[in-house]
C-alpha positions in Angstrom: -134.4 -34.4 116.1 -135.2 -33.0 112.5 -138.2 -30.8 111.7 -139.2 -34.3 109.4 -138.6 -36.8 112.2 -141.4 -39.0 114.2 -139.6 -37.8 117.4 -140.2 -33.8 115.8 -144.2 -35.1 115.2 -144.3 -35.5 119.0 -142.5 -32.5 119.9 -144.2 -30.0 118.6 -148.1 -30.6 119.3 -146.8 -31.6 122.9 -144.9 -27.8 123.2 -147.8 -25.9 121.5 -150.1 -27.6 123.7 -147.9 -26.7 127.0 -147.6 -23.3 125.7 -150.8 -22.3 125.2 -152.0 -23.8 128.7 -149.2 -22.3 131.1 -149.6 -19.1 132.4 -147.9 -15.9 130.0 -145.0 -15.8 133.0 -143.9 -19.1 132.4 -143.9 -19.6 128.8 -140.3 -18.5 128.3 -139.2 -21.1 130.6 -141.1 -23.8 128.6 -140.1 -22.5 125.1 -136.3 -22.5 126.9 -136.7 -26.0 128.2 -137.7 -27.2 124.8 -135.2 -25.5 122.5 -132.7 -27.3 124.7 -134.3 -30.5 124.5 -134.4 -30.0 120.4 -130.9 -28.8 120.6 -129.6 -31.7 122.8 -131.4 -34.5 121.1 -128.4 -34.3 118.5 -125.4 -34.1 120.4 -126.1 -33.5 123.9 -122.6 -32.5 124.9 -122.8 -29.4 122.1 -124.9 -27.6 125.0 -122.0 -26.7 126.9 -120.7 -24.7 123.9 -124.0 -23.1 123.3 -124.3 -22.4 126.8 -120.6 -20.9 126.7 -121.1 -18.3 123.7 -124.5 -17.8 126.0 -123.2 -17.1 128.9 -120.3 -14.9 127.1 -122.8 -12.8 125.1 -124.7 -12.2 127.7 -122.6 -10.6 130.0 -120.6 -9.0 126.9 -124.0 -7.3 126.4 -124.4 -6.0 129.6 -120.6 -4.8 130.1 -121.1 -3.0 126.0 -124.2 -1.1 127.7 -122.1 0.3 130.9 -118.9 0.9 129.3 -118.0 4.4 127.3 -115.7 5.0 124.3 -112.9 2.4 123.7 -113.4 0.1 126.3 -117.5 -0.4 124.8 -115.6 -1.2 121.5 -113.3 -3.8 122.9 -116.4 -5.9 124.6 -117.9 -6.2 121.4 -115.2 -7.0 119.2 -114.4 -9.8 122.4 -118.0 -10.9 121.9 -117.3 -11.4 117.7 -113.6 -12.9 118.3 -115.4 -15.3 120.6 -118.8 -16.2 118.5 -116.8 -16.1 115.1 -113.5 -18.1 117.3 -115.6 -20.7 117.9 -118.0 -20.7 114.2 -114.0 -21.0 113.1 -113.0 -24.2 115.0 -115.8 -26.2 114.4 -116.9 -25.4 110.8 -113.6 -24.3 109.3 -110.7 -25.8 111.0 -110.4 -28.9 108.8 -111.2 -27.3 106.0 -108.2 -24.7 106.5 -105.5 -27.7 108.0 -106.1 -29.8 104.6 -105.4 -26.8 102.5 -102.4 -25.8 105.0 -101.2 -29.8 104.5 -101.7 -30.1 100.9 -100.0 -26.8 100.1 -96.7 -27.9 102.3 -97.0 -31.5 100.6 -96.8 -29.1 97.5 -93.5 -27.5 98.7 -91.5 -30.3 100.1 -92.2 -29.3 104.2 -94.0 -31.9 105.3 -95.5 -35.5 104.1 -96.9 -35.8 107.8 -100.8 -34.9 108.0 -102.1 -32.0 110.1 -104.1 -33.5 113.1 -108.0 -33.5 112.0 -110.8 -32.5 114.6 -113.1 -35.9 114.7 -116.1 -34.1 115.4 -119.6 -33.2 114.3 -120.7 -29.4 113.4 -123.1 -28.6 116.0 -126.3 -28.3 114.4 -127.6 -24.7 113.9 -124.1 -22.9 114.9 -124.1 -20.5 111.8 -127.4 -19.4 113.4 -126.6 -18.6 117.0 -123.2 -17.3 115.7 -124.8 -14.6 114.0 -128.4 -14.2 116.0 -125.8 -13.6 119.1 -123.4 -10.9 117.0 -126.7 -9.0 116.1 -127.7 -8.6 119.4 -124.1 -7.5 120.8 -123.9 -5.1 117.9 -127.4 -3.9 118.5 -126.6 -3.1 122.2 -123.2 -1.5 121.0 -125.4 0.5 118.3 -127.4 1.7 121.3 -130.0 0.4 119.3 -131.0 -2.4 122.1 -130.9 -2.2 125.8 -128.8 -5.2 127.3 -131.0 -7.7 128.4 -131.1 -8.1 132.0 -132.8 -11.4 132.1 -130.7 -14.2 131.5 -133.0 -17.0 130.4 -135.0 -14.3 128.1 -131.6 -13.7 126.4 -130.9 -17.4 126.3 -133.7 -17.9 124.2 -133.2 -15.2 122.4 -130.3 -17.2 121.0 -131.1 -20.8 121.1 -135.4 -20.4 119.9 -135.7 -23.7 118.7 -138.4 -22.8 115.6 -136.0 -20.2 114.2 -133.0 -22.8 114.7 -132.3 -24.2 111.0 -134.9 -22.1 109.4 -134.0 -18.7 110.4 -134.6 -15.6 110.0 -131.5 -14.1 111.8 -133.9 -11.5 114.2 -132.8 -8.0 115.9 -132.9 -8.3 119.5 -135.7 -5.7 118.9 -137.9 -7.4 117.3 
């Protein structure tokens, strides 16, 4: 669902209109619930990915905030291997096999095509990528207290508003 569509038209007054008449203790479900919805309505199956960098910086957030010295260091660069690991596979993998092909057409290796990924680029992945790596870094910065609250952090990462649009936000603010 784009920000231009008919389906987007609907959305949105139907959300605001929710939010604004459920009770302050439930509006981060409802806000959850419908960034998912917006986020599903594209490729439903990318949830699961989401949901895994989710459920990884989560948890890498919480371990960062226990942990002292070197072992706090190696959570978060697990949490940016994984985020940027994944960015990497679905944004620039075919990009970097068709220059690995073309440059060993160029020296004689190969005349046999590196395998493409037939897939779509999950919409918005730049921005949870990076919205997830500030608040990891935050956390590591001391900056942030790890969030305790799973669906709070969860829509931390996936608000739909912020989705294409941005700003990339501080956990803090």
């Amino acid at each position: 669902m784009l920000f231009n569509s008919f389906e987007f038209l609907l959305f949105f007054p139907i959300v605001t209109i929710l939010y604004f008449l459920l009770p302050h203790s439930f509006r981060w479900l409802l806000m959850l619930v419908a960034s998912c919805m917006f986020y599903m309505a594209f490729v439903p199956v990318y949830i699961l990915i989401l949901g895994a960098t989710i459920v990884v910086d989560y948890i890498a957030g919480i371990l960062i905030e226990e942990a002292k010295g070197e072992k706090k260091r190696l959570f978060l660069i697990f949490s940016i291997v994984a985020n940027v690991g994944v960015l990497a596979v679905f944004k620039y993998y075919n990009f970097f096999i068709e220059n690995v092909d073309q440059f060993l057409i160029s020296l004689h290796i190969s005349t046999h095509p590196l395998p493409f990924l037939e897939i779509l680029l999950p919409i918005g992945l730049s921005f949870h990528t990076f919205q997830a790596m500030s608040y990891t870094i935050e956390v590591y910065r001391e900056n942030q207290k790890a969030e305790r609250h799973f669906g709070i952090y969860a829509l931390y990462v996936m608000f739909y508003p912020q989705l294409v649009a941005g700003p990339i936000e501080r956990p803090q603010n």
